[in-house]
N, C-alpha and C positions, 0 to 999 in steps of 0.2 A: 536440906543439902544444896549447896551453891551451884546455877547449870553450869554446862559446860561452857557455851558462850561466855560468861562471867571469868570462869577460873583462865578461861584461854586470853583473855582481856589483861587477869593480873598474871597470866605467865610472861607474856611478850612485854608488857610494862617493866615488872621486875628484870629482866635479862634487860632493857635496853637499861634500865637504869643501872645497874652492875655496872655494865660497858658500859655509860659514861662516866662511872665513879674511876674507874681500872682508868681510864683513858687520860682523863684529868690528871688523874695522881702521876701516870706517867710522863703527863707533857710537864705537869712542873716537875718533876725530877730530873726530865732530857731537858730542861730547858738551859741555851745557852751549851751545848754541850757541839753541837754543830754535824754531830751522827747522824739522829732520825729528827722528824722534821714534826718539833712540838706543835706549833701554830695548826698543822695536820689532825693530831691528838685534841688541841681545844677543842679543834672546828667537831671533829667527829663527837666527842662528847657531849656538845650543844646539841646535836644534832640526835643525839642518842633520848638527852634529855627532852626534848620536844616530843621524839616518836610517844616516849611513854604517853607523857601528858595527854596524846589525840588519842592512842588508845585506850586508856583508862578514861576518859573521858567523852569514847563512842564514837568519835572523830574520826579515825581511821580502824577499819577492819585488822584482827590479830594478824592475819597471814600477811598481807601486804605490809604491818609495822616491822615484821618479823624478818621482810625479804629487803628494808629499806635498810632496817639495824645492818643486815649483813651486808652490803651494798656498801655502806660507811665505813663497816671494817677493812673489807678489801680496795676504800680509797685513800686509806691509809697506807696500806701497802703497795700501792700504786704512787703514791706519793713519797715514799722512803724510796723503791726503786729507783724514778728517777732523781732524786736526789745522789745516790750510790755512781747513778751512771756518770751525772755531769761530776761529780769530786772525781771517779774515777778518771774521764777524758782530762781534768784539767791539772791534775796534778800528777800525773805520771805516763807516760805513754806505753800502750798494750804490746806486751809482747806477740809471736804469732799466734792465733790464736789454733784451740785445737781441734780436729775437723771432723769428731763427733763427738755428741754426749756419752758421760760413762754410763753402763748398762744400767746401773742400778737408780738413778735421778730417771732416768729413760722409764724404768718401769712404772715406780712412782705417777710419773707426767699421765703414763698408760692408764693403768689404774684410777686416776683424777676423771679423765676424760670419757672411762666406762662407766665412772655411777652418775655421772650426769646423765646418762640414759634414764637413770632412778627417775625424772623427772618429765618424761618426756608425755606418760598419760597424764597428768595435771595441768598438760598445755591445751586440752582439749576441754579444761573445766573452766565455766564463770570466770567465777569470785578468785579461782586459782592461776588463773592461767596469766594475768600478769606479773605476779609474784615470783610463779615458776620461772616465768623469763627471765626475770631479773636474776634470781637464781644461778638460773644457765650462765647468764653474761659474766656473772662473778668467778664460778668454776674456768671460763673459759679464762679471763682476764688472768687469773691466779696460774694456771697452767702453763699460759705464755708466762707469766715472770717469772716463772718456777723454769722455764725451758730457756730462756735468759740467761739466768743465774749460774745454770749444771753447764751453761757452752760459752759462758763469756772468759776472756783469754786472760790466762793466768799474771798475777801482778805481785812482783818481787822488790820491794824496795832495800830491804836490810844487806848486813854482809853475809849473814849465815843463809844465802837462797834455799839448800837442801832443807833446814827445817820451816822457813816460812813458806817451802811450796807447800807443804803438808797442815799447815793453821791456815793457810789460803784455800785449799782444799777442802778440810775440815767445814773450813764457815760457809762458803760453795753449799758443799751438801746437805748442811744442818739449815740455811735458808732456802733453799729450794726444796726440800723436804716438808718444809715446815707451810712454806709458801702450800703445796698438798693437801696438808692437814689440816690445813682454814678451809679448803675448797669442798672437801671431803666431808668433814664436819658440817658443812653450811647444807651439804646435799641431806646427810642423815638426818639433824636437826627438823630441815624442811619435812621432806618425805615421811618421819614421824609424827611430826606435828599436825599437818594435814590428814593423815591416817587415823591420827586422834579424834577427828569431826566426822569420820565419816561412818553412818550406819552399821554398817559391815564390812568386815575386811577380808577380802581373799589371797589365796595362795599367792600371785603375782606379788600385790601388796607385801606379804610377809616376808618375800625371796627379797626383796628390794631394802625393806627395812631393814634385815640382818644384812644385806649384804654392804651396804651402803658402812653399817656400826663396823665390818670386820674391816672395811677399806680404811675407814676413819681414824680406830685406833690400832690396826696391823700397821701403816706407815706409820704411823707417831712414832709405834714404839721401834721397829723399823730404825726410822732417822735418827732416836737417840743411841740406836744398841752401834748402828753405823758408825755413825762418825766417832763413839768414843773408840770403836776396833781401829779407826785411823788415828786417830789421835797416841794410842799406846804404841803407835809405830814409826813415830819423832825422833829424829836421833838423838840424844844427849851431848851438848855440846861440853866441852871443855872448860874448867874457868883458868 
């Protein structure tokens, strides 16, 4: 039977190599398209592709190739961000912007910034406790672009404003939602995967685990049940 050290070697390999495959495929299909920012997508997928190599290879520790893979994902998101921002500033000027976030991105953002707590006894461990950092840094990064995104002021270029404030809206939420649900997911992931190696797991341990999985996939599904209720609330224009 394979130990576990080994299986943990080709679990963190295999995901980073996915996410470089998904990454790739993506930038050459965004490429030239001037949306999201393929050169972003190479970089990360080289980048995806290497981690495996050192872990499979004994080079780097699973936990740490695990916390860099997600690290790479959310500098891809960090890097569509600002990309979004500067097309937004230069090609259209902000209306007023509105002077809070709606409840429901709000909770979301809440919720993101509670299961990072999930991680907070693994900052007291070795081998873990940089990992978890990095961990934290991504959750927190993702929160702010998620907090961003749900307050940044609304932008109408067409003649029909009433239905494009509502597909403006719509994307609003469905990206900062979603922007959660990498952060969310990165906490689970972690916090599982760590619980994986360890001797024995306690009560604490198990509260965090599920709780982290309900955080993860209640926003998912959350952000997509959302926005399509906004969305069936588009008015019909005329032809």
């Amino acid at each position: 039977m394979p130990s576990l050290p080994f299986m943990e070697r080709i679990m963190v390999s295999a995901v980073s190599i996915f996410s470089g495959i998904i990454y790739l495929l993506v930038a050459l299909r965004v490429k030239g398209s001037g949306k999201v920012s393929a050169s972003a997508r190479m970089v990360t997928a080289a980048f995806a592709f290497l981690i495996a190599g050192l872990v499979a290879l004994r080079e780097l520790d699973p936990v740490v190739g695990y916390s860099l893979t997600a690290l790479s994902l959310v500098a891809v998101s960090i890097a569509d961000f600002v990309r979004s921002e500067r097309t937004r500033v230069r090609r259209i000027a902000a209306l007023a912007p509105r002077p809070v976030v709606e409840y429901v991105p709000m909770v979301w953002i809440a919720v993101t910034l509670l299961s990072s707590l999930a991680l907070m006894p693994f900052l007291q461990f070795g081998i873990e406790r940089l990992p978890a950092a990095i961990a934290g840094a991504c959750v927190l990064a993702m929160a702010t672009i998620a907090w961003r995104i749900a307050s940044a002021p609304t932008q109408l270029t067409s003649a029909n404003p009433a239905s494009e404030r509502i597909c403006e809206q719509v994307s609003r939420i469905r990206d900062s939602g979603m922007a959660c649900v990498l952060a969310c997911g990165i906490v689970f992931v972690f916090v599982n995967f760590v619980n994986g190696t360890l001797p024995t797991i306690v009560g604490v341990e198990r509260f965090w685990a599920l709780a982290t999985f309900v955080a993860w996939v209640g926003i998912w599904i959350w952000t997509i049940a959302y926005a399509k209720r906004l969305s069936r609330t588009m008015p019909v224009v005329a032809p």
